[in-house]
N, C-alpha and C positions, 0 to 999 in steps of 0.2 A: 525567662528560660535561660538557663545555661548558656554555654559555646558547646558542649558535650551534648546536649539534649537537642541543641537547634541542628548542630551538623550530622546525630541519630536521623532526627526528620528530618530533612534535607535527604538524605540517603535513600531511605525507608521510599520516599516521593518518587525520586530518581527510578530507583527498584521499579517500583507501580507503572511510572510512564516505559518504563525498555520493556515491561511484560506485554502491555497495551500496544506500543508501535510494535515490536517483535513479533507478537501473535496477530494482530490485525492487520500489519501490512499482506500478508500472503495468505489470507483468509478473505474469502468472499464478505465480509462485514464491514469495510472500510475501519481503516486505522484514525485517518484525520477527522473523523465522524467522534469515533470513541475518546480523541485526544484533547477536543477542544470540549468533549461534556464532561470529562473528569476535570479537565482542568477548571470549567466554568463552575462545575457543582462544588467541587471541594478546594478552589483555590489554593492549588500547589503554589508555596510560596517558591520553591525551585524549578519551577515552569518557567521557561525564559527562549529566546531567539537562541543560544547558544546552545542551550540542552536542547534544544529541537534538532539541530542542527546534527549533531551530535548522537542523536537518537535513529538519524537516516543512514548515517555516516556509518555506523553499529552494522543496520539491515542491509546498505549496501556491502558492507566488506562478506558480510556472513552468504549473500548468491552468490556473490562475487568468487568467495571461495567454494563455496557447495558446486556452482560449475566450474570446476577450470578446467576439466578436461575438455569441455565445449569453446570453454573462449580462450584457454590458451592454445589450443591445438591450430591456429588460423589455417595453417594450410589444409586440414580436411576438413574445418567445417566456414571455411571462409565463405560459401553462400551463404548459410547461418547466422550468420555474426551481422552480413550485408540487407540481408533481410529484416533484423531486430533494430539493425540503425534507422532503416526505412522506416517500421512500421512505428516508430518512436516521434520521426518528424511532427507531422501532426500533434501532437500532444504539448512536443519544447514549442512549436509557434504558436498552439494556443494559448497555452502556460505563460508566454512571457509579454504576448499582449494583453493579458486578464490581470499580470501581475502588474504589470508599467500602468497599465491605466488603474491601478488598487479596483477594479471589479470584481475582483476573487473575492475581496472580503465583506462583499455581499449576501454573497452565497454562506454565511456561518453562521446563519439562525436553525435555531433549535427547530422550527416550524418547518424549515426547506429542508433539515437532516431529519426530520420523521416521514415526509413524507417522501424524498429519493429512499429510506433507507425499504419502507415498505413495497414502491412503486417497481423499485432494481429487484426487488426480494424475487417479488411477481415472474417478472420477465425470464430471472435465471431460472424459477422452477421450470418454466415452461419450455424453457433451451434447453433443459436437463434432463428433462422426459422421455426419448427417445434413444436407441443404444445406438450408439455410431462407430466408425473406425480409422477415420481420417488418421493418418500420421505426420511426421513433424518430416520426416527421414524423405517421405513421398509425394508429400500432399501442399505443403507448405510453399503457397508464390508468392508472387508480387501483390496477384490480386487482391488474395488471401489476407495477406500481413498489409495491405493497406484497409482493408475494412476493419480488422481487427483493429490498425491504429487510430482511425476517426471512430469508430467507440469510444478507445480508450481517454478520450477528449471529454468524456463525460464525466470522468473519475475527477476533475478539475473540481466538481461540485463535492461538497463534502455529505455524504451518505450512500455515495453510489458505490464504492468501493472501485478500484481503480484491478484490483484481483477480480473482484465480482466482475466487474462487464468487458474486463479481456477474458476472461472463462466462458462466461455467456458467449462475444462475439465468434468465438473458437467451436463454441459447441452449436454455433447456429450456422456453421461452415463444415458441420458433423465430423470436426475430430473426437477423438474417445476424450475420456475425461483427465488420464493423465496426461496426455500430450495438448490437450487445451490446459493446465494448469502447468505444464512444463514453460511454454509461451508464455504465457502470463509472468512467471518468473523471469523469463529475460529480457521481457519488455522492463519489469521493474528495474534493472540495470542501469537503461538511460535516464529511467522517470525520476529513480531518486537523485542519481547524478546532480540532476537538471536541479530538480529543486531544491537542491544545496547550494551551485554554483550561485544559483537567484537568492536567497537568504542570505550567502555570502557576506554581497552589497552593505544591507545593513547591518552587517556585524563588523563592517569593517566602519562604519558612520557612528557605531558607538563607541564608548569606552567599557571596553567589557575586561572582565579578569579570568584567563582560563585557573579553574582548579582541579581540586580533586573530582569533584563530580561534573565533569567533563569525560574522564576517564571512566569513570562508574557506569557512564551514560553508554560511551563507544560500547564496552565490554558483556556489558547488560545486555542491551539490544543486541547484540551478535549474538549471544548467546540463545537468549527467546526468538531471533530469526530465524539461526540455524535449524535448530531442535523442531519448530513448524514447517519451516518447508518441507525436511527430511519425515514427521511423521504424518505430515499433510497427503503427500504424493502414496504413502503406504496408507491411507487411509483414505483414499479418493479411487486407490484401484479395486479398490470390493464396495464401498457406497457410495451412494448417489448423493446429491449437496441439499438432500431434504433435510437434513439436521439445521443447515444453518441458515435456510430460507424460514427453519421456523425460527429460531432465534432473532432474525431478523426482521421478523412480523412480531415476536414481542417486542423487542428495543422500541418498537415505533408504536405500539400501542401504548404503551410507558409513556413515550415522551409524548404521544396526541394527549394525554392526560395530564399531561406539564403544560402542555400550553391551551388548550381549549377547556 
C-alpha cells in the first residue's frame, strides 16, 4: 500500500473508533465492551494506547463542555460538583487497584463481555419499569451518590457499561430518567479523567510519536460525544431504554455464538 492509502485507513479507523467511544460512552451499551471487539475482530492497525487515550480525552472535553454551566458556576452549584467528587471515589480506588495489580485485563474476554453485557441488560430493564420523579436539584445526597458510586465500580468490567449501571443505580433510587442520565454524565467527568491520568503512566514508558491522528481522534470523539449526550437526554425524556436493553440482548446473543 501507498503512504496515501495507509494514512486514508489510518484515518477511516480513527473515524470508526471516536464513533464507537463517542456514542457508547454515554449510552447504556458500554463503550470499552464495543472497543476492544472491533478492535479484536478487525484489527485496527491504528488502535493504540495513545489513540485510546486520546479518544477519552475527545469525550471528556465534549461533558465537560456540554455542562459548564453546572461546573463552572462552583458557587451555585458547589454541593453538585461536591457530591460528583464523592460519588466518583469509589470507582478511582477501585480503578487504580485493578489497574496496579493488571486484574482489569482479566476481565476482556469476549465470554465475560457477553455475558455482563446481557446480565446489565436485565437489571436496567427492570430499574426502568417503573415511572419515578426523583430529582437531581431535591433529591440528590450523600447517600444517594454513594450507592450510585459503588455501582459505578461495576462498570470497571467491560460490558456492563459504566452509563448503564450509573442509570440503573439512579433509577433504582427512583430519580426520573433524565436526571439519572444527567448523573451519569457527571460522574463520567472524573471516570474518564481517572482513566487517562492511569494510561498516562504507560505512555509516558513508551516511545510514542504524537501525529496527525491524535488530533483526528480528540476532535472526532468530541464531536460523536457531544451530538449523544445532547440527543440522548432529548430522547430519554419521551422513551424508556427498552431500545437499548434490546440491542444489548442481541450484542450478547451474537457474541454467546462466537464463543460457545
Amino acid at each position: 500500500m501507498s503512504y496515501v492509502e495507509i494514512m486514508f485507513q489510518n484515518i477511516i479507523e480513527v473515524l470508526i473508533l471516536s464513533a464507537i467511544q463517542g456514542i457508547s460512552e454515554f449510552l447504556p451499551i458500554s463503550s470499552s465492551a464495543h472497543l476492544i471487539l472491533v478492535s479484536t475482530l478487525y484489527e485496527f492497525k491504528s488502535s493504540s494506547l495513545l489513540i485510546d487515550i486520546s479518544l477519552h480525552l475527545g469525550s471528556l472535553i465534549a461533558i465537560i463542555y456540554f455542562f459548564r454551566n453546572e461546573l463552572f458556576d462552583a458557587r451555585k452549584n458547589k454541593r453538585l460538583l461536591s457530591l460528583i467528587i464523592l460519588g466518583s471515589i469509589p470507582l478511582i480506588i477501585a480503578g487504580y487497584i485493578l489497574y496496579s495489580t493488571n486484574l482489569i485485563y482479566q476481565f476482556r474476554k469476549i465470554e465475560i463481555i457477553a455475558w455482563t453485557t446481557l446480565i446489565f441488560a436485565i437489571i436496567l430493564y427492570i430499574s426502568d419499569k417503573n415511572r419515578f420523579d426523583k430529582k437531581i436539584s431535591s433529591n440528590l445526597n450523600f447517600q444517594s451518590i454513594i450507592f450510585i458510586g459503588i455501582f459505578q465500580i461495576f462498570s470497571l468490567v467491560p460490558g456492563v457499561s459504566r452509563a448503564g449501571i450509573t442509570i440503573t443505580a439512579a433509577r433504582i433510587l427512583k430519580f426520573n430518567r433524565v436526571d439519572s442520565s444527567k448523573i451519569s454524565f457527571l460522574l463520567s467527568i472524573p471516570a474518564l479523567a481517572g482513566a487517562s491520568v492511569l494510561s498516562l503512566k504507560d505512555v509516558f514508558e513508551q516511545s510514542i510519536q504524537f501525529n496527525y491522528l491524535v488530533l483526528i481522534a480528540i476532535i472526532s470523539s468530541f464531536i460523536f460525544s457531544f451530538l449523544t449526550v445532547k440527543f440522548f437526554l432529548i430522547y430519554i425524556n419521551k422513551f424508556s431504554m427498552n431500545a437499548f436493553v434490546i440491542y444489548r440482548v442481541i450484542i450478547a446473543l451474537i457474541l454467546f455464538s462466537l464463543v460457545y
